[in-house]
Steps between C-alpha positions, in 0.01 A plus 500: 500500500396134502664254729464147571652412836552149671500445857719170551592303771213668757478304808434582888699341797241213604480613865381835308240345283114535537563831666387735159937587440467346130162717466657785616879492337290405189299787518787745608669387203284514222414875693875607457486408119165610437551631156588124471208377259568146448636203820612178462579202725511144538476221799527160459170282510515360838534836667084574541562764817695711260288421162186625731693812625610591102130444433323705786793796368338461159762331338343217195629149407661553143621146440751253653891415427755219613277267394199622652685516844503909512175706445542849320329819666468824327306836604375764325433836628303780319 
């Protein structure tokens, strides 16, 4: 079965941060919905620690909304 899922509002406690927890919750959950084929996100523009963490986790930029203030993320898996 197809499924498009969205992870929203993903964000680590700042004394938490740079420590691998958003690599590793991201993986964990994209590994508990594995038969999950399609991921989608978003962050707004300023945010470049987690637009580089989406990126490293494969995640693409798909676009921008809020007047270009937000940038779109979407993954693919095989």
């Amino acid at each position: 079965m197809f499924h498009k899922l969205t992870i929203e509002d993903f964000c680590i406690l700042p004394q938490y941060q740079g420590k691998r927890y958003g690599t590793e919750v991201l993986g964990l959950i994209e590994e508990l919905y594995s038969d999950n084929k399609i991921w989608t996100l978003d962050t707004p523009c300023f945010c470049k620690r987690n637009r580089h963490l989406y990126e490293k986790m494969g995640y693409k930029s798909i676009g921008t909304c809020s007047n270009d203030t937000v940038i779109l993320y979407k993954k693919c898996i095989k």
